[in-house]
Structures are given as structure tokens and as C-alpha cells.
C-alpha positions as CSV (number, residue, x, y, z in Angstrom):
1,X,148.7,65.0,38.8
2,X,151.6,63.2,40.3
3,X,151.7,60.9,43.0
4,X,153.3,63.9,45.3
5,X,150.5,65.9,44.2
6,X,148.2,63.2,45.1
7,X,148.9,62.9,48.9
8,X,148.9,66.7,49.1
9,X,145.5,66.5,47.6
10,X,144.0,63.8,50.4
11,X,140.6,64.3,51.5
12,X,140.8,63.0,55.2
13,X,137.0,61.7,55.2
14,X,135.8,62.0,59.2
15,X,135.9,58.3,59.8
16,X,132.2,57.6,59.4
17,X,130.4,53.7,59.8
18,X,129.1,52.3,57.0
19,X,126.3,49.7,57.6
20,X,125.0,46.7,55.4
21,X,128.0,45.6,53.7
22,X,127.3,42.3,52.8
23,X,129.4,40.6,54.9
24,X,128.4,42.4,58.1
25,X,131.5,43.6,59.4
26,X,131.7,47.0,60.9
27,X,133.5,49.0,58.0
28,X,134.2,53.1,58.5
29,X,135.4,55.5,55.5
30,X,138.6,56.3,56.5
31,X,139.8,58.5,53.1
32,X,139.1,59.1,50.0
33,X,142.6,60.0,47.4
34,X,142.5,61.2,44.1
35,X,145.0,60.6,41.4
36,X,146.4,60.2,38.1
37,X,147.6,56.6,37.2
38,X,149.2,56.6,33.7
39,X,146.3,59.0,31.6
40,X,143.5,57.6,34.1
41,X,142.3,59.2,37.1
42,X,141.7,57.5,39.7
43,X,139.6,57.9,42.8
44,X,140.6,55.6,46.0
45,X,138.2,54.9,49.1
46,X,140.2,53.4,51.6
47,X,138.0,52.1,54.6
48,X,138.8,50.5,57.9
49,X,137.8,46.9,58.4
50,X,139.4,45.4,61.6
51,X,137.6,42.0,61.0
52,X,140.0,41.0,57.9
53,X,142.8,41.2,60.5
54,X,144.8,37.7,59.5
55,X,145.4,37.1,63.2
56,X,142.4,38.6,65.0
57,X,139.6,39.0,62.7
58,X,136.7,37.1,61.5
59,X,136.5,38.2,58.1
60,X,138.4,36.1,55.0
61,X,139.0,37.2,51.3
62,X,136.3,35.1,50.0
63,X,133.7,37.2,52.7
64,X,134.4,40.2,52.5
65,X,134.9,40.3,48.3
66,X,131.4,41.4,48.0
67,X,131.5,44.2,50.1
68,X,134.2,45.5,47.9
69,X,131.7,46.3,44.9
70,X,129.1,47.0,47.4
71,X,130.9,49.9,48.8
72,X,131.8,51.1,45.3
73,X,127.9,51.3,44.5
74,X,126.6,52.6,47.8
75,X,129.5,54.6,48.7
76,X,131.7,55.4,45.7
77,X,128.7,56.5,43.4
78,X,127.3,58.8,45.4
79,X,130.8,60.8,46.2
80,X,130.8,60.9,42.3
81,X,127.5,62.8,42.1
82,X,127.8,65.0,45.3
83,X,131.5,66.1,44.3
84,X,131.2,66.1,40.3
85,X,134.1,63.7,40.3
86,X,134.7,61.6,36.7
87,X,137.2,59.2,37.3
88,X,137.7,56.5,35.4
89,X,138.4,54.2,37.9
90,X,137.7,53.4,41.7
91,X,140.0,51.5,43.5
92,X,138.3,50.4,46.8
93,X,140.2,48.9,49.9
94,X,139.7,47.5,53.3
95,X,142.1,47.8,55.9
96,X,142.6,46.4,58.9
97,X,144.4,49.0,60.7
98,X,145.1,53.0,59.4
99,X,148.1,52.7,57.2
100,X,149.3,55.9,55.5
101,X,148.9,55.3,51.5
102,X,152.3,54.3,50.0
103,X,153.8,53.0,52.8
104,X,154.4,49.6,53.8
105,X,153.3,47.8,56.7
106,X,153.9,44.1,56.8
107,X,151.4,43.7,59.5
108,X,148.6,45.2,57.9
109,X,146.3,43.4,56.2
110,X,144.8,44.6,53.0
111,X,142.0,43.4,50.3
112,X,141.6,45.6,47.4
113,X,139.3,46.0,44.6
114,X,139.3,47.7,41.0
115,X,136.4,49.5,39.4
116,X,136.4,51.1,36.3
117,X,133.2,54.0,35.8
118,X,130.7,53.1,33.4
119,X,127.4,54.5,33.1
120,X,127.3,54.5,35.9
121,X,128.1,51.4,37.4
122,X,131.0,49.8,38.9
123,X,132.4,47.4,36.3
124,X,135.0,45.0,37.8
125,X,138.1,45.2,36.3
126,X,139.7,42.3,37.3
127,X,143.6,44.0,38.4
């Protein structure tokens, strides 16, 4: 699947809150994408986090790292099973504002995290 196919392939999530991340900051599912990176596939969950706003927010790198593989775990997971999805990896990201995957937006601010599928689990993989 290409990276064109991929954004016609988006699965607009409604933008539901997800509670008891770690750092407890509000974070809502804002989409999930699915595509091929390489021979890989790749599953992304992209979820709004206003808190890691560099200007306004609360929220640094450092806090909000652990919610990264939380939400892989309690979130991520769980698509897998409901949808019969078998990526091989997860990417997950916080964002502080909606910003369209692909694009650039210098203002944004961004913390991402890499996965890779293993029985189960969420294994780090350090990207």
C-alpha cells in the first residue's frame, strides 16, 4: 500500500477521551492510519494532547513519554483484536493541535513513539 493509498484509507476515529494515561493529561483518539513502510505495516494512532503545547501546555517530553506505551497497550492492543489488524509496528503520537498526517506545521508540537508487535506486547523500538 502506498503512502497515497494510505491517506485514502484513514479511519477518522470520533474523537473520543481517553482517561488514566499516566501523566494525567486529557488525551482524545483523534485517528487511527494504516500503512506500508518499506515491507512493514504499520498502524498509527494519532491522539490530541493540548497539554504538550511548547507555549501553553503543562506537559514536557519527559512526562508524557509514559503515556506513549500506555496508550499502545490500553488503546492500540485492543484495536488489534477488535479489527483483526497484524501490524508489525505501532507508531503512537500526541499532538497538540489536529494536524493533517504529512503535512508540516511548525507550530505544532509533536511527541512520537515506536512499537513493534510482539506477542502481544508493545516492544519499544527505540526510532
Amino acid at each position: 500500500m502506498s503512502f497515497a493509498a494510505t491517506l485514502a484509507f484513514v479511519a477518522h476515529a470520533a474523537v473520543l477521551p481517553v482517561t488514566d494515561v499516566p501523566s494525567g493529561q486529557p488525551v482524545e483518539l483523534y485517528e487511527v492510519l494504516i500503512d506500508e513502510v518499506g515491507t512493514e505495516t504499520w498502524l498509527r494512532f494519532r491522539f490530541l494532547a493540548p497539554e504538550i503545547a511548547r507555549d501553553t501546555g503543562s506537559i514536557s517530553f519527559a512526562q508524557a513519554e509514559s503515556d506513549l506505551e500506555h496508550l499502545c497497550v490500553e488503546v492500540a492492543l485492543p484495536y488489534l483484536t477488535e479489527f483483526d489488524l497484524r501490524p508489525q509496528i505501532v507508531a503512537v503520537t500526541l499532538l497538540d493541535r489536529p494536524v493533517e498526517f504529512g503535512q508540516s506545521d511548525p507550530k505544532a508540537t509533536q511527541f512520537i513513539d515506536v512499537f513493534r508487535v510482539s506477542s502481544g506486547s508493545c516492544v519499544w523500538e527505540g526510532l
